[in-house]
N, C-alpha and C positions, 0 to 999 in steps of 0.2 A: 350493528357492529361497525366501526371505524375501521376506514382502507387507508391502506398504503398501497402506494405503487413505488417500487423497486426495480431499476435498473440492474441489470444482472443477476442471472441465472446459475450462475457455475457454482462448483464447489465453495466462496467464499459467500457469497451471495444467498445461498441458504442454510450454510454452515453456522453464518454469523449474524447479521444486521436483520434477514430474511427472520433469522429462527424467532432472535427477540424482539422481535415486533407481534411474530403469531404468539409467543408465553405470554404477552403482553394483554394478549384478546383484541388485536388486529386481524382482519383479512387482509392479507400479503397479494396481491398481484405483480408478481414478478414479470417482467419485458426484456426480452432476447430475443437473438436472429435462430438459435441452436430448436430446430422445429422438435427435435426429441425428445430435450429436457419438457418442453411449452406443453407437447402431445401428454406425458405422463404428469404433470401436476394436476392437467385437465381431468386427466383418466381416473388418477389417482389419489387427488385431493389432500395428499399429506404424504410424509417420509421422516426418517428418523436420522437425528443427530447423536455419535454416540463421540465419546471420549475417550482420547489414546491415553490409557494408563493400566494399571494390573487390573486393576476392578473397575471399570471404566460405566458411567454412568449412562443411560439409555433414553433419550426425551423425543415425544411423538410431536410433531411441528404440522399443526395442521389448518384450518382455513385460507387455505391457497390456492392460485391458479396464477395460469400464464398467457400472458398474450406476446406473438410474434410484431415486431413494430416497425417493420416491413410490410409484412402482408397484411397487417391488423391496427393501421394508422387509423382509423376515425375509433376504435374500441381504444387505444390507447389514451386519443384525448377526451373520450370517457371518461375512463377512471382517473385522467388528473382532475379533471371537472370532480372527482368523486373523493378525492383524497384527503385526507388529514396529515400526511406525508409523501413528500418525495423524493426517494434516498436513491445514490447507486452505489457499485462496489462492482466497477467496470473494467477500471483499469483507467491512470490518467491520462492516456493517451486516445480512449475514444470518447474524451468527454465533448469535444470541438461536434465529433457525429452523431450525437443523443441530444443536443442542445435545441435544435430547427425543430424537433417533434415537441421537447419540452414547452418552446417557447409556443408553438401552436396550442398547444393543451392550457397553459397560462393564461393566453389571450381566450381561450375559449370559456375557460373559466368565471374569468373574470365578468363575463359577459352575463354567467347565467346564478353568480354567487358573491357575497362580500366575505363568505366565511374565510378566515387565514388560513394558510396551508405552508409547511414547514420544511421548507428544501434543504437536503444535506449533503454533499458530495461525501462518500467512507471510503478516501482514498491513502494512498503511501505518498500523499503529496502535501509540501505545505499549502495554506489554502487555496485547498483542491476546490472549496463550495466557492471561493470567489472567482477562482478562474473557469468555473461552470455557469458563477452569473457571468461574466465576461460574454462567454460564447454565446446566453440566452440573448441576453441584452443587442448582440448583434441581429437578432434574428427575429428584431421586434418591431416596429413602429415605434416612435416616439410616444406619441400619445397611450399605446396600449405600454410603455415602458412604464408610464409615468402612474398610470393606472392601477399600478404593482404596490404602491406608497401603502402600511399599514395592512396588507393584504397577503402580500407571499412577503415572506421572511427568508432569509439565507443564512446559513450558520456553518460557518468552519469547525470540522473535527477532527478527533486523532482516533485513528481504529490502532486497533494492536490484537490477533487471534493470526496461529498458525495452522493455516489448512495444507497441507498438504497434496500435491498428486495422489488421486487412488484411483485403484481400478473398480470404479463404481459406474461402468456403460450402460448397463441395465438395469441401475438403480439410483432412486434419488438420493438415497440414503448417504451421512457425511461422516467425516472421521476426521474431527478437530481436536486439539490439545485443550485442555483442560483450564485453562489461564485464558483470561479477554480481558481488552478496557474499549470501553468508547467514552470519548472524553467531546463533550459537546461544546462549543463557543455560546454560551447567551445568556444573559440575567432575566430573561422572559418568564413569566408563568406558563409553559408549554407542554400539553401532553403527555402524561406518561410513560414512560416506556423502559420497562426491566432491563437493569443493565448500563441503563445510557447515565453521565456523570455528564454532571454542569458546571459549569467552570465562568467566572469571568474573563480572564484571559487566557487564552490558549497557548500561548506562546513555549511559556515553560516545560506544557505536558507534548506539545506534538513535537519539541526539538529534543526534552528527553527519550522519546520513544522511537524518533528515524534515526537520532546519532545513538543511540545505544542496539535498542535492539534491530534498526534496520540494515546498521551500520555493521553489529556485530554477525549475523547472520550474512550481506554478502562478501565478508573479508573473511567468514571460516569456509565459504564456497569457494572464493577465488583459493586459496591456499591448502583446500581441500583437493580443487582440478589438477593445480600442478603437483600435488604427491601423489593421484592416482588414485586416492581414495571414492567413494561412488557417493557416500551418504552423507548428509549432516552428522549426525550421532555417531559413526564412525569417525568424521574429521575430527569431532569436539572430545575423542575421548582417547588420542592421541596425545601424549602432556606438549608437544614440543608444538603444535597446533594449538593449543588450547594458551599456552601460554600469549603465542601471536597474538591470536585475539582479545584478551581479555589485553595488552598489554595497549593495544588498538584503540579498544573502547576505556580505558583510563585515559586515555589522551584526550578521546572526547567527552569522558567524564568533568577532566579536570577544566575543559570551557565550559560545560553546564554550569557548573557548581559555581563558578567565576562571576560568567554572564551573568544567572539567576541567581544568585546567593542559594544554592542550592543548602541540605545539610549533607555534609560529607560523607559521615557516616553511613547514613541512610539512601546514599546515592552509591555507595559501595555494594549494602547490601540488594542493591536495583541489579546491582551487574551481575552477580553471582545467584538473584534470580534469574537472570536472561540468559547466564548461561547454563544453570542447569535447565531451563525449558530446552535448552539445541541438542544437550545432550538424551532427550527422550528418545528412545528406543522403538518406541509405537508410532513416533511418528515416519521413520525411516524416509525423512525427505533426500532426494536427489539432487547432489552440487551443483550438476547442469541445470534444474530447475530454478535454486535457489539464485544461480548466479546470473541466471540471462535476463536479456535487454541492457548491455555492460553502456552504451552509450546512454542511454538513461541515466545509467547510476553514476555515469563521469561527470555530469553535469554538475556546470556550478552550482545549481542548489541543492545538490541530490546530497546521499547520505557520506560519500568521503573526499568529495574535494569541500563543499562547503565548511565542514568541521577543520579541516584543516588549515583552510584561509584565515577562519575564526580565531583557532586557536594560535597563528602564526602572529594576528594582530594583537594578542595579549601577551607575548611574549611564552608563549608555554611549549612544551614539547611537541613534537609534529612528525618525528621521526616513521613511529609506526602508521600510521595514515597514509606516509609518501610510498611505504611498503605494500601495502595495503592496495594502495594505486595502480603501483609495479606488477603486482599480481592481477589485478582487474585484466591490464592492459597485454597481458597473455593469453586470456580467456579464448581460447579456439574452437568454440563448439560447430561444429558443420550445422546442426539442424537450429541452430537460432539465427535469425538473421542479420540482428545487431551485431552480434561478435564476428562473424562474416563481415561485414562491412566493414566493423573495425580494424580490423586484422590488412584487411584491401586500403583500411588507411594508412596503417603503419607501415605495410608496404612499399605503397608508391609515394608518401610524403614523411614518413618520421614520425616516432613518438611525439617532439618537439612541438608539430604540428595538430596530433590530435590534443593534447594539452591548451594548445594555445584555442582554436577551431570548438572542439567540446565541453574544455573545461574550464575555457574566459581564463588560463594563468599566462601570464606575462612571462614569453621566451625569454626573458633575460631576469628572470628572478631564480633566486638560489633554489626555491621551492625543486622550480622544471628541471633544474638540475641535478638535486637529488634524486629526483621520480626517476630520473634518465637511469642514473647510474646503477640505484638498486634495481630496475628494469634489466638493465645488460648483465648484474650481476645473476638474478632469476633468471633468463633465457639463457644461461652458461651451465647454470646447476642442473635446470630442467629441461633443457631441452637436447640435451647430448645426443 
């Protein structure tokens, strides 16, 4: 049987990339710090993925195990030694901290095999797998860099599956929505594996799927926060809500379609998929969830300032994106730490200042200025 080893454990990690590699006839060795989830794959050798809908389908996901990669660093460069894949679905912000064990396991490999092994970051980032080799690459020798040629591959992709928060502590079992894409970067003849889409360029599928549906999803949480609402599918089934965002994501419709010669049509009916997926009822995601790490998402390349830049250099509409912004930059959750921070920006230096600092826009562009004003116009409405 062919392994994989899989960076992350949590609910997306076996919900998604984890499950279809085991349908696939993969053994999955999943690596995480979480000794709980590690101890039950061990134990347990399998769990079930089912799907949020009325008659929701039931699939048993099983040839698995976990290793801790902390406490379990020489079994971890084991199994890259042992892999035909090497995926995560970490989160991109701890990929800089997986990258020193990766790259040990690499060189280790390298030493005892010439077969190829096929790395994939499954991140909400654009190429997330190139800034995963970034971090490997530092963490290498030259020579053992160089030794990589024809051997480990790296391929940027675009994941798209909503997992949800659930209360599954005692179990490994997952509760995803019924809709996925993984959209792979490579003209290679590579591996099988159910589910996964190849693509020569990726460009067009991972920028339609963060400025749409990632884009869509955290501007119905920001605007979901400040009416008080708790859930996605409550925000999305609000019209006066529902409108925002859909008016939101035309804007960054109308640069895809631009940029990529998208078909229009057909890029319409992407949205009114993306937004009946928000308004699913089974999934009953949480706005605080859906919304936090807000300094992430201000980022210039993240899901609404970058669309926005985009669309302001094609001359197109821009409006609801700046709202959209205004809303982020309200986000006050106590138990996140970004929006905490955020908030201690806005504070003691100004909007102006986290715009210029977070989101690389130039204080003296009309942009900042709009973002200001519909911002002070929100914290009038909402924050009485």
């Amino acid at each position: 049987m062919k392994n994989v080893v899989h960076f992350g454990a949590g609910n997306i990690g076996r919900g998604f990339i984890g499950a279809l590699f085991s349908q696939s006839g993969y053994h999955v060795t999943f690596i995480d710090i979480a000794d709980e989830i590690i101890s039950k794959l061990n134990e347990e050798k399998a769990y079930k993925v089912r799907t949020a809908e009325d008659q929701p389908t039931v699939i048993e996901i099983q040839n698995v195990s976990g290793l801790n990669n902390i406490k379990q660093e020489k079994e971890v460069i084991k199994a890259i030694e042992e892999a035909v894949y090497i995926t995560t679905a970490i989160g991109p912000n701890i990929l800089p901290h997986i990258a020193p064990l990766i790259a040990k396991g690499l060189q280790s490999r390298l030493n005892v095999t010439n077969e190829k092994v096929y790395v994939i970051a499954c991140e909400n980032q654009i190429s997330a797998t190139d800034i995963l080799k970034g971090h490997i690459l530092k963490n290498m020798p030259e020579d053992a860099a160089g030794n990589m040629e024809g051997k480990v591959h790296f391929f940027n992709s675009a994941v798209d599956r909503i997992v949800p928060i659930q209360d599954n502590k005692n179990s490994l079992d997952v509760l995803v929505e019924p809709y996925f894409e993984w959209v792979v970067e490579t003209t290679e003849d590579i591996p099988a594996v159910e589910g996964m889409t190849k693509v020569a360029d990726l460009a067009p599928f991972i920028e339609r799927k963060l400025f749409t549906v990632n884009t869509g999803h955290a501007v119905t949480a920001y605007f979901g926060y400040l009416d008080g609402k708790e859930t996605i599918d409550q925000t999305l089934n609000d019209p006066s809500i529902y409108e925002k965002v859909k008016a939101t994501i035309e804007e960054t419709g109308a640069y895809l379609t631009k940029r990529y010669e998208l078909n229009e049509v057909e890029h319409q009916t992407y949205i009114k998929k993306i937004l009946g997926r928000f308004q699913n009822q089974h999934l009953h995601d949480d706005v605080t969830r859906v919304g936090r790490s807000p300094l992430r998402k201000l980022g210039a390349e993240d899901r609404l300032v970058k669309p926005l830049v985009e669309a302001k250099k094609l001359g197109l509409s821009y409006q609801n994106l700046a709202s959209a912004i205004a809303a982020c930059l309200l986000f006050d959750v106590q138990g996140d730490p970004e929006a905490v921070e955020l908030q201690k920006m806005i504070q003691e230096h100004g909007v102006t200042h986290v715009l210029k600092e977070v989101s690389h826009l130039d204080e003296t562009d009309e942009v900042v200025k709009t973002i200001v004003e519909k911002y002070e116009s929100y914290k009038a409405e909402y924050r009485k």
